[in-house]
BAKOLTOR-742301 format. One record per residue (C-alpha): residue number from 1; residue in one letter; x, y, z. Coordinates in steps of 0.05 Angstrom, whole numbers. Example, Ala and Ser with C-alpha at 12.3 -4.5 7.8 and 13.67 -1.06 7.14 Angstrom:
REM BAKOLTOR-742301
<site 1 'A' <246 -90 156>>;
<site 2 'S' <273 -21 143>>;
This chain:
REM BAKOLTOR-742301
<site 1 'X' <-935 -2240 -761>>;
<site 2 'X' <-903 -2179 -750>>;
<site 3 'X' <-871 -2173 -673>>;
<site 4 'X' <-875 -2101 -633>>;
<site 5 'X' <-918 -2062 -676>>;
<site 6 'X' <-984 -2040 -670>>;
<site 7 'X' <-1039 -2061 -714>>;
<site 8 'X' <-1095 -2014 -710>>;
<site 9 'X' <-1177 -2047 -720>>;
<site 10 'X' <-1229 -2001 -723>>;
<site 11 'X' <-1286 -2049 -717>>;
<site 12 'X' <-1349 -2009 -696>>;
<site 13 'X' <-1429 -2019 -708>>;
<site 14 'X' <-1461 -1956 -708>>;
<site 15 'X' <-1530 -1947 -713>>;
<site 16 'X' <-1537 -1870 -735>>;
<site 17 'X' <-1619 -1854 -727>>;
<site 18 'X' <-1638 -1785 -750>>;
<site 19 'X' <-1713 -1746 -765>>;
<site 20 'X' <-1733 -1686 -805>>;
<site 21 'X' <-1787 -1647 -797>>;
<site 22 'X' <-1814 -1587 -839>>;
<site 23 'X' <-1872 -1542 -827>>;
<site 24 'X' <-1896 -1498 -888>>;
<site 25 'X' <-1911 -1433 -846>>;
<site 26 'X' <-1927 -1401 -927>>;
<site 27 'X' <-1922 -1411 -993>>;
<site 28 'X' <-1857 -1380 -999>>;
<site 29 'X' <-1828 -1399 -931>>;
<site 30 'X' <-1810 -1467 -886>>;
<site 31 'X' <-1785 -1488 -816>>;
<site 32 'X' <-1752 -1545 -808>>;
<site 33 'X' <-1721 -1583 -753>>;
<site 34 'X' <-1671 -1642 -751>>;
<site 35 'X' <-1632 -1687 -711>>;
<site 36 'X' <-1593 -1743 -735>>;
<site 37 'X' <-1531 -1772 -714>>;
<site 38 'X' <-1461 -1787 -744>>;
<site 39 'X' <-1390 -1818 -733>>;
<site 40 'X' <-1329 -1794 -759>>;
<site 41 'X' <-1281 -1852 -764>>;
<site 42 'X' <-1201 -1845 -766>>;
<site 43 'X' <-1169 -1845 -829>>;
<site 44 'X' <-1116 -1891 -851>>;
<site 45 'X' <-1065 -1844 -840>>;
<site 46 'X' <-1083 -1833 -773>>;
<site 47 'X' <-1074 -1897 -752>>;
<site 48 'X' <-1021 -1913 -791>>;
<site 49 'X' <-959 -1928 -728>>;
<site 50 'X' <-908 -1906 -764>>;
<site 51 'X' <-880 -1822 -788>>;
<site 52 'X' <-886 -1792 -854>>;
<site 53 'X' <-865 -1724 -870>>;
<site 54 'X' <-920 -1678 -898>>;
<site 55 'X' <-893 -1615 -930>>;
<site 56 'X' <-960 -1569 -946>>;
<site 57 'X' <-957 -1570 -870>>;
<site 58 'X' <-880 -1570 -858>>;
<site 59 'X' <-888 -1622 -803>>;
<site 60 'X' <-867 -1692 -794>>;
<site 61 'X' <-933 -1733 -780>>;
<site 62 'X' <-948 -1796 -736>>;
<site 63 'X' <-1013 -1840 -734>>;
<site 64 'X' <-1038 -1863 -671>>;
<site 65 'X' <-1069 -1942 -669>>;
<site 66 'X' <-1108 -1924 -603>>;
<site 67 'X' <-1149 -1872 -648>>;
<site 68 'X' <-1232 -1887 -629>>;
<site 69 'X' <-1288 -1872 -676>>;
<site 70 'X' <-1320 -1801 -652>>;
<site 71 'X' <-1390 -1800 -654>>;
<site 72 'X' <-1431 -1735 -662>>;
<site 73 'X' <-1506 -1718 -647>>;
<site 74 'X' <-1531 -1658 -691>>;
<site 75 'X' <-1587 -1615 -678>>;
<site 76 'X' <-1611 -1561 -725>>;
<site 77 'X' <-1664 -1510 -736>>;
<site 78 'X' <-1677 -1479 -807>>;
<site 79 'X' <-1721 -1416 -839>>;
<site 80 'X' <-1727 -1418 -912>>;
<site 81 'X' <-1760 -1360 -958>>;
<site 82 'X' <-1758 -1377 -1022>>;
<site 83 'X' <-1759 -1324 -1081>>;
<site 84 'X' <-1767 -1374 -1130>>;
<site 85 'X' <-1760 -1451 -1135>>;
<site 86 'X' <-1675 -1438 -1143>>;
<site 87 'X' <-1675 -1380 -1107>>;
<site 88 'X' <-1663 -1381 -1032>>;
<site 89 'X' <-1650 -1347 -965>>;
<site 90 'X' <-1646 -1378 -899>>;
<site 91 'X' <-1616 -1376 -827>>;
<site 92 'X' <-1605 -1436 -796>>;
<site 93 'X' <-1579 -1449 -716>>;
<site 94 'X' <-1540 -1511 -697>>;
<site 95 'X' <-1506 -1550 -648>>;
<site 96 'X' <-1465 -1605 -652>>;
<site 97 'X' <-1445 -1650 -581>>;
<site 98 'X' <-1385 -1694 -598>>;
<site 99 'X' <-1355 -1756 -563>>;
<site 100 'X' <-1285 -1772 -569>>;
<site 101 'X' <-1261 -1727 -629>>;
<site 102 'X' <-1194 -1729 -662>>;
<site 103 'X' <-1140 -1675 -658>>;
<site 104 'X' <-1075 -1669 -687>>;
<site 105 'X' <-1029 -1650 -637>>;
<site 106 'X' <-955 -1650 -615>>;
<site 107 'X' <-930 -1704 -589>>;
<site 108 'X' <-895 -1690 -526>>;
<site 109 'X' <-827 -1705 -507>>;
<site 110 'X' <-804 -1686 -582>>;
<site 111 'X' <-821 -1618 -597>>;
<site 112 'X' <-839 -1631 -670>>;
<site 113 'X' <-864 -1695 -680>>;
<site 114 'X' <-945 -1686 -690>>;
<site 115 'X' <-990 -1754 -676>>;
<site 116 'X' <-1069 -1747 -673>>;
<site 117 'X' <-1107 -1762 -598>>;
<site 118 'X' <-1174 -1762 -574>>;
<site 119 'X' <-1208 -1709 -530>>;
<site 120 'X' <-1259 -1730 -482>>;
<site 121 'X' <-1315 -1689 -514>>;
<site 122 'X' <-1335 -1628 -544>>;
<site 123 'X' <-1392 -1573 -569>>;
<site 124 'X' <-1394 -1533 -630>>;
<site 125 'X' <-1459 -1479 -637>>;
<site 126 'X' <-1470 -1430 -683>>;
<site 127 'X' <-1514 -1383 -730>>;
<site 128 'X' <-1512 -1399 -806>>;
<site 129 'X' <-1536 -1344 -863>>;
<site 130 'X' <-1548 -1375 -930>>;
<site 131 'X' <-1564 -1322 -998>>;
<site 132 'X' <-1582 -1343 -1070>>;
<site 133 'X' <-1609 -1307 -1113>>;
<site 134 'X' <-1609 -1284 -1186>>;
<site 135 'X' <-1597 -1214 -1209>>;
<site 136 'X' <-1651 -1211 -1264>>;
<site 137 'X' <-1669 -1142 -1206>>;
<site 138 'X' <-1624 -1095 -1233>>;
<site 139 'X' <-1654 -1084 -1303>>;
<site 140 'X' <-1718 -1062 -1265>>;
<site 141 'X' <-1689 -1028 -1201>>;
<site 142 'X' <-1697 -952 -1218>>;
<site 143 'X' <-1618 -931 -1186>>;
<site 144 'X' <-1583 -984 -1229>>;
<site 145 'X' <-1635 -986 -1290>>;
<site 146 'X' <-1606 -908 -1321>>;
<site 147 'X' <-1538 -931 -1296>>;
<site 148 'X' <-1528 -999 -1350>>;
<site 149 'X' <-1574 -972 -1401>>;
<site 150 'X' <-1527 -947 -1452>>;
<site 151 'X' <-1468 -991 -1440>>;
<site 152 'X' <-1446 -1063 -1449>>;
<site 153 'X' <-1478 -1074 -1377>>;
<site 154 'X' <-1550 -1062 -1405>>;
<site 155 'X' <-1529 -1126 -1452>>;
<site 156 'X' <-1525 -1176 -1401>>;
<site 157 'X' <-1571 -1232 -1382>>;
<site 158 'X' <-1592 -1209 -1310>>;
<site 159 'X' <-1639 -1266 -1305>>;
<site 160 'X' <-1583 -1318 -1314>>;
<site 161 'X' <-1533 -1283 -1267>>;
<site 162 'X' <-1537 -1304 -1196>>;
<site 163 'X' <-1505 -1285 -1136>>;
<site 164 'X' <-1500 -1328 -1067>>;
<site 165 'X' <-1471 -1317 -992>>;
<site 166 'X' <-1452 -1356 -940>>;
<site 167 'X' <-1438 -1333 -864>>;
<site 168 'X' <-1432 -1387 -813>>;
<site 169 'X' <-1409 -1356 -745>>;
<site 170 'X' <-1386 -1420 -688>>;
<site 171 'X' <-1365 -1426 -624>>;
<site 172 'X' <-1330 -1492 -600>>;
<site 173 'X' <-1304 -1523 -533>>;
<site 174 'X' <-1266 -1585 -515>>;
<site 175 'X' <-1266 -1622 -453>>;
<site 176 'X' <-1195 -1663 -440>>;
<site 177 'X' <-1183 -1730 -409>>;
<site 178 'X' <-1145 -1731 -352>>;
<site 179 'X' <-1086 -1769 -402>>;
<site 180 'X' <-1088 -1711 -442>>;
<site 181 'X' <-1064 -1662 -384>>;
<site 182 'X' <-996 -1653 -419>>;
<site 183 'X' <-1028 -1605 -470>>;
<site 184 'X' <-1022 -1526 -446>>;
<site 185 'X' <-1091 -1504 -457>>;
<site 186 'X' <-1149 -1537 -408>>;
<site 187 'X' <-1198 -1489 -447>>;
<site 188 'X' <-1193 -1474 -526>>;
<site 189 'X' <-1229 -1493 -578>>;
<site 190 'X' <-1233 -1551 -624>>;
<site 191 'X' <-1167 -1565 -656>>;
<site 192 'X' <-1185 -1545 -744>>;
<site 193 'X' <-1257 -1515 -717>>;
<site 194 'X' <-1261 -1436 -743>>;
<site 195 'X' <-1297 -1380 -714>>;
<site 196 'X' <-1329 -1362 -776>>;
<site 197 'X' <-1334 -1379 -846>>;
<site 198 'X' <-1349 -1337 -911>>;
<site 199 'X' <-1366 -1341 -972>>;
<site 200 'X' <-1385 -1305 -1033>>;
<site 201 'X' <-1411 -1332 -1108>>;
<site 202 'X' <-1419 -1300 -1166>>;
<site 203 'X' <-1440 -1338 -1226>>;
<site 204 'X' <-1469 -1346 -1291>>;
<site 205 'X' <-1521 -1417 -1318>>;
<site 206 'X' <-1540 -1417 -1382>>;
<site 207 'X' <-1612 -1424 -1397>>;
<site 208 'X' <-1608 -1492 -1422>>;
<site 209 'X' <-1545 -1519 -1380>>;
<site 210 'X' <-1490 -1515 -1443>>;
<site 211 'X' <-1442 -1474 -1403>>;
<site 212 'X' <-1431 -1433 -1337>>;
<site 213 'X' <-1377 -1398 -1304>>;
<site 214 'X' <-1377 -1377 -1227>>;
<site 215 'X' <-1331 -1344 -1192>>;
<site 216 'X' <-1319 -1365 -1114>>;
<site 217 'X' <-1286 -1330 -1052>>;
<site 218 'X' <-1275 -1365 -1005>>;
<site 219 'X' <-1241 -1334 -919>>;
<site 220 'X' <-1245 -1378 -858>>;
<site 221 'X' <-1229 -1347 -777>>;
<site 222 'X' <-1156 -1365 -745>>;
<site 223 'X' <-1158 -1437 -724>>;
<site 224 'X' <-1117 -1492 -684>>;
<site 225 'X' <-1074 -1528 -737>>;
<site 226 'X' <-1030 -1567 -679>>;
<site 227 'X' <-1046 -1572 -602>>;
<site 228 'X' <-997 -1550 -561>>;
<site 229 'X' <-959 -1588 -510>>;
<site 230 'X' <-918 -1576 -447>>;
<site 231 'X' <-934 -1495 -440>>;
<site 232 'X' <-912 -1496 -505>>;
<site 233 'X' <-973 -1459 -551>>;
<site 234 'X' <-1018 -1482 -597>>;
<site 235 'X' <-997 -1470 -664>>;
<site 236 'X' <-1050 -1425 -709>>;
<site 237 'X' <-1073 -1425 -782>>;
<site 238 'X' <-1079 -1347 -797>>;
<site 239 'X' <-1143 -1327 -840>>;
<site 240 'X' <-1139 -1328 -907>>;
<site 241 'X' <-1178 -1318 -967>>;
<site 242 'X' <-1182 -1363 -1026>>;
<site 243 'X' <-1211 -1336 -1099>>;
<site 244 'X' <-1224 -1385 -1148>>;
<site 245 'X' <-1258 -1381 -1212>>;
<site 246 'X' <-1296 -1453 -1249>>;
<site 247 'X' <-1317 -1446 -1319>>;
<site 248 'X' <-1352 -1510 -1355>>;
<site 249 'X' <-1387 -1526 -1421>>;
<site 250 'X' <-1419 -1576 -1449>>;
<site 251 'X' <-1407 -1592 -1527>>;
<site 252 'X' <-1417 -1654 -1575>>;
<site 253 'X' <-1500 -1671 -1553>>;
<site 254 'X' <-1473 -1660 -1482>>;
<site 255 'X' <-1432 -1722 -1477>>;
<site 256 'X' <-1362 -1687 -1472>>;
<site 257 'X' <-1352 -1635 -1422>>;
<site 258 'X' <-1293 -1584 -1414>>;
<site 259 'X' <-1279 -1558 -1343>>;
<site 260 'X' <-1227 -1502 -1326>>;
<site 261 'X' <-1219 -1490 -1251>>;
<site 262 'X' <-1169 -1422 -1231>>;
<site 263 'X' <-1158 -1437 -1162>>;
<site 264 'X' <-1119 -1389 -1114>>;
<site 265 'X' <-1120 -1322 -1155>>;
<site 266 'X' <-1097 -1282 -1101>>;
<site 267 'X' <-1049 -1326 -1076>>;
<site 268 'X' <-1043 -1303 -1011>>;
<site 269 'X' <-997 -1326 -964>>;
<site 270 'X' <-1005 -1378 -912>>;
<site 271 'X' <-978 -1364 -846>>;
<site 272 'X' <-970 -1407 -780>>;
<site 273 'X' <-967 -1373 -714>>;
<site 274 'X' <-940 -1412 -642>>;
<site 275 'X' <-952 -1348 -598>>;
<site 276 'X' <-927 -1293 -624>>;
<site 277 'X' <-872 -1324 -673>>;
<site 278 'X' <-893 -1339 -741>>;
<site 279 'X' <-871 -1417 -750>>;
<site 280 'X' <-886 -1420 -833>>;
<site 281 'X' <-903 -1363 -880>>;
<site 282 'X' <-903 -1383 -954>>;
<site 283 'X' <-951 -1373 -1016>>;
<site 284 'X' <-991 -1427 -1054>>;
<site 285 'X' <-1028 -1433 -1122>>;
<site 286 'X' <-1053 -1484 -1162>>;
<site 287 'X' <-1088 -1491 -1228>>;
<site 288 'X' <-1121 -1549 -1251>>;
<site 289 'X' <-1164 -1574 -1321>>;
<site 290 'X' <-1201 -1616 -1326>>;
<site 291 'X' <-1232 -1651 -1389>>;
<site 292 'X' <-1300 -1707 -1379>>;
<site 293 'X' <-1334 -1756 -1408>>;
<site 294 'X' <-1371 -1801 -1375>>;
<site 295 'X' <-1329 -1831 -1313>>;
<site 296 'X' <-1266 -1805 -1352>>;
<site 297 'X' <-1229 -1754 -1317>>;
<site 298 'X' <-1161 -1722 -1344>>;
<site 299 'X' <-1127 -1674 -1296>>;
<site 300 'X' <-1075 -1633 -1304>>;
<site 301 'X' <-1050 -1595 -1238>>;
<site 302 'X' <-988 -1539 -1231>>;
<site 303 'X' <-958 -1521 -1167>>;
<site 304 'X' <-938 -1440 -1166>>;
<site 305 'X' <-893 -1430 -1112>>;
<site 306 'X' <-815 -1422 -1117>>;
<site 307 'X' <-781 -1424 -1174>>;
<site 308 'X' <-749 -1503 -1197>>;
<site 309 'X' <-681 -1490 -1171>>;
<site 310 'X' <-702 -1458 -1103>>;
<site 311 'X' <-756 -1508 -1098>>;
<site 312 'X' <-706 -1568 -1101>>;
<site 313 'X' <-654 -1538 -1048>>;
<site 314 'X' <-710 -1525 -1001>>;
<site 315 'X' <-735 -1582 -1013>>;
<site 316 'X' <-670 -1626 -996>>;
<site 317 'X' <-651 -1582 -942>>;
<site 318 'X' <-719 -1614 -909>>;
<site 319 'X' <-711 -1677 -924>>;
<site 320 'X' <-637 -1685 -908>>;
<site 321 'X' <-656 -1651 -834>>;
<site 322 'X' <-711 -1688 -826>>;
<site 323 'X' <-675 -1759 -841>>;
<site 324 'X' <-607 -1729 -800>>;
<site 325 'X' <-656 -1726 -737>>;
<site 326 'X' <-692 -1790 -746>>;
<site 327 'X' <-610 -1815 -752>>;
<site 328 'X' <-587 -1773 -684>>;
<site 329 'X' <-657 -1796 -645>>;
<site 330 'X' <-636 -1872 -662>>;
<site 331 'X' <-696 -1874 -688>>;
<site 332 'X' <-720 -1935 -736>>;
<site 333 'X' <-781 -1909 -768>>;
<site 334 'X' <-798 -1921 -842>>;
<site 335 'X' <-799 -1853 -879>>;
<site 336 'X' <-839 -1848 -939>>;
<site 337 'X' <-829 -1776 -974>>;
<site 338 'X' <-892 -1753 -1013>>;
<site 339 'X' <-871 -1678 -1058>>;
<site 340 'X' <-898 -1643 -1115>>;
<site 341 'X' <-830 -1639 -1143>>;
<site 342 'X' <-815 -1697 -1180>>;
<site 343 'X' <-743 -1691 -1199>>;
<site 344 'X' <-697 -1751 -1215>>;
<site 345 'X' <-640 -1724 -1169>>;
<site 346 'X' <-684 -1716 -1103>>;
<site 347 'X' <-713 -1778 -1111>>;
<site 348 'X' <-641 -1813 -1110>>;
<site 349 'X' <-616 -1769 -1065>>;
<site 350 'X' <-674 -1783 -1014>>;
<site 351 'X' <-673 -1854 -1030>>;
<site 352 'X' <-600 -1873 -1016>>;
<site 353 'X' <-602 -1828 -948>>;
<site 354 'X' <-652 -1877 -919>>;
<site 355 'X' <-722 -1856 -940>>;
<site 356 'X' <-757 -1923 -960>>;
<site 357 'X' <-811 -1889 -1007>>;
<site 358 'X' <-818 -1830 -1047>>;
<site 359 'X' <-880 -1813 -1083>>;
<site 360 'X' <-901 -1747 -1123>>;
<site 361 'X' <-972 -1719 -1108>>;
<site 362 'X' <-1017 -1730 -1124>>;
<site 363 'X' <-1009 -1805 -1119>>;
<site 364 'X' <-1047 -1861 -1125>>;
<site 365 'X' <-1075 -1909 -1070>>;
<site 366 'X' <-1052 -1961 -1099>>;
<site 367 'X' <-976 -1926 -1105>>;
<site 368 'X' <-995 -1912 -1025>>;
<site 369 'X' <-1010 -1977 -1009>>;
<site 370 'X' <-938 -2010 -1046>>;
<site 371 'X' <-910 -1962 -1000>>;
<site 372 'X' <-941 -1976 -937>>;
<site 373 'X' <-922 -2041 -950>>;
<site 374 'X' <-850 -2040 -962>>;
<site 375 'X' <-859 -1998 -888>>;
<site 376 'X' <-885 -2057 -859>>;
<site 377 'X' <-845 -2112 -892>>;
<site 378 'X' <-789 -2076 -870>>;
<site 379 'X' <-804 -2058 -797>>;
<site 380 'X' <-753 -2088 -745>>;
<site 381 'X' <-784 -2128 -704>>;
């Protein structure tokens, strides 16, 4: 039995009711209606009561046993006009009334140290536009129809070329606990909850499914990535946009398929703002393959950001600070390390200044869970 820590249970019976109802107003066209209800339960990591360092957001990360389940009641109202059976426009307005949600937040009294609590409640509402369609149009429409006739352009198959959008504009609140009065801002919204979301699709199916390509972008609205504490301000994700491109074919009677996913073309770069300071600015790419058959999956995923040598100091300058702290604070918390840079040298390094774990991403859960417990096993009591 393990003596002065706390052991987390998350043991909750939910009954989540929910009805649907759709009214054909045409042919072509719907209204539908729906309510239902949901729970979003804390993760392991949340509620695991002990730090780990997470370096995609540069912040050393603690879970919280006391975590609750937050429940959610959904309401939403739908018009559909459909151009065909797979094509598709609609606008959609929702609203979402939350109990108890989770937020990642700065712990106070250390300044850095980020745990997870729960609000009292909250609201998100919004608009939602939805586009599909395919582009078979443009042969026939008379502007674009002399335009693509004698070029490569008038070549193309229009009618398996398809373009979608996405617009979801939302507006959240939180209401705060009376525990929770250390944080700065009363009124904000939800903690990770965007004003808006876009997106844009351009893609190719062939006829009979053996290969298509599509190519996605992808912007969200400047959101809450920490809660602020002590007058201190919240800390902001900035708005960026993503631009990936999937391409996938289907070979040998369809039982082998090859998937190549570009993800990140523009690499932009992410930036963190605590008023008007910038707390993190750095690019990120990744490119993954993948190659399928059946439930096999082989992945293969590269990391573009500095190059090896400036990746490593930066990388031990962290972790050496972070574990000097941890040292200075008297503090006797289990440190697992989990990097995308998998050198030999780091890993001793890290290991031998006190870190009881180090793991390259992605890992495994069963890699995880030998970690966790070593943390455990090892916990003073």
């Amino acid at each position: 039995q393990l003596v002065g820590m706390d052991i987390a249970e998350v043991k909750d019976r939910s009954v989540l009711p929910s009805v649907n109802l759709a009214y054909s107003l045409s042919e072509r066209s719907n209204l539908r209606a729906a309510y239902y209800s949901s729970v979003n339960r804390p993760e392991f990591r949340e509620l695991a009561p002990f730090a780990f360092y997470v370096f995609d957001k540069n912040a050393e990360i603690r879970g919280n046993s006391d975590l609750k389940v937050a429940n959610l009641m959904n309401y939403d109202l739908r018009y559909e006009y459909y151009f065909s059976p797979t094509e598709v426009a609609s606008v959609a307005a929702f609203y979402k009334d939350l109990t108890t949600p989770i937020e990642r937040t700065i712990q106070p009294s250390t300044g850095t140290l980020v745990t997870y609590y729960n609000a009292s409640a909250a609201e998100i509402y919004g608009l939602e536009f939805d586009f599909y369609k395919s582009l078979s149009f443009i042969e026939d429409w008379k502007y674009s129809k002399r335009a693509i006739k004698d070029n490569f352009l008038g070549k193309l198959p229009w009618d398996d070329v398809f373009f979608g959008f996405n617009y979801a504009w939302i507006d959240s609140s939180i209401e705060l606990s009376p525990e929770l009065a250390f944080q700065t801002n009363e009124e904000r919204p939800l903690q990770g909850q965007s004003p808006y979301v876009v997106n844009f699709q351009l893609g190719y199916q062939h006829p009979e499914g053996k290969q298509e390509w599509t190519l996605l972008y992808n912007r969200f609205g400047r959101r809450i990535s920490q809660v602020g504490v002590n007058e201190a301000p919240d800390i902001y994700e900035e708005p960026v946009g993503l631009l990936d491109f999937v391409y996938a074919r289907r070979f040998w009677d369809d039982e082998w398929t090859f998937k190549l996913r570009l993800r990140n073309l523009l690499d932009p770069e992410v930036r963190f703002t605590q008023g008007s300071e910038a707390t993190r600015e750095e690019p990120r790419g990744t490119e993954t393959q993948e190659l399928v058959h059946g439930d096999l999956h082989l992945n293969v995923r590269a990391r573009k950001a500095t190059t090896p040598d400036e990746g490593e100091r930066e990388l031990s300058n962290r972790e050496y600070a972070l574990l000097e702290r941890l040292i200075a604070e008297g503090r006797r918390t289990p440190v697992i390390f989990v990097t995308a840079f998998p050198d030999e040298r780091i890993r001793n390094h890290v290991l031998d200044a006190g870190a009881i774990g180090f793991l390259r991403k992605p890992c495994s859960d069963e890699k995880l869970t030998r970690c966790l417990d070593t943390a455990l096993a090892n916990y003073p009591s």
